[in-house]
Each structure stands twice: as structure tokens, then as C-alpha cells.
Steps between C-alpha positions, in 0.01 A plus 500: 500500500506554124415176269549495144291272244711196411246295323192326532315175597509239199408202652377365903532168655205498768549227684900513467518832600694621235459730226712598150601861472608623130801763665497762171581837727808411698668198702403284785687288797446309739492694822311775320175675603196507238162626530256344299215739392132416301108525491536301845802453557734705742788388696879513554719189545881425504611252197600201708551237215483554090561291206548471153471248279360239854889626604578648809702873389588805735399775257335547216463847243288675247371249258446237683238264634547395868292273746470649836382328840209717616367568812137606390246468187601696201325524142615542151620826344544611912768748491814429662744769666879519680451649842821650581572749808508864430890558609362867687393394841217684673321874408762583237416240247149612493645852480710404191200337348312811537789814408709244306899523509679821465831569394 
């Protein structure tokens, strides 16, 4: 699984269950996985609602600031990544990691 940094905890709604995520290092959809990463914090979720603005939007990109339903506590400045699959299946894509890609 490789995960890339796509911004970081701004804001957290407790009791809510929400938090607001300034996106600055790439986009975000619903749908999506995230992992969101801190002093004490560690855990992976899938983006099941977001808004901007207290409206309901699909996607959102670099730039902007996003409230997300969350499943568990998270903190200011927390660090918050894309989880995407790695598209080599099995040994090889820990082989390419390693030797890298030759042409």
C-alpha cells in the first residue's frame, strides 16, 4: 500500500465526530482511503461523507479545507495521507521497491 501526504488536521469536532483537513498535497473523494498519522494517532479509514462550506461535495483538491466524518479521535497538525493500492500484486512489488524498474 503506498500513501502519500495530502494535508493535515486543522480543526476536530469531538463529540460530532468530525474533523477539518486543510488538503495542500493532492485531491480527495469520497470513497477514498486515508490514513491519519500523529503523536497518538494511527489509523486508516475510508472517506464516507465530506463537506465544504456545511455542503455536502464528492471531491475536493489541493487548497482546500474539508470536514470529514471520522471514525476515531484525531488531534491537530495530525498528518493526513491517500492510501492507494500498489497496482503490482504479490512478491514483485516488493521486488520493484527494492531493484527499482529497469528498462
Amino acid at each position: 500500500m503506498a500513501e502519500s501526504l495530502i494535508g493535515i488536521v486543522v480543526h476536530q469536532w469531538q463529540k460530532a465526530g468530525a474533523a477539518l483537513l486543510a488538503l495542500s498535497g493532492g485531491g480527495l473523494s469520497v470513497g477514498d482511503t486515508i490514513r491519519i498519522k500523529g503523536h497518538t494517532t494511527d489509523f486508516t479509514q475510508t472517506v464516507r461523507s465530506m463537506q465544504i462550506d456545511h455542503e455536502p461535495v464528492d471531491s475536493a483538491g489541493p487548497g482546500d479545507e474539508v470536514a470529514v466524518a471520522i471514525d476515531d479521535r484525531v488531534r491537530v497538525k495530525d498528518s493526513v495521507y491517500l492510501v492507494s493500492a500498489d497496482s503490482t500484486p504479490g512478491p514483485w512489488g516488493f521486488l520493484k521497491r527494492l531493484f527499482g524498474t529497469r528498462s
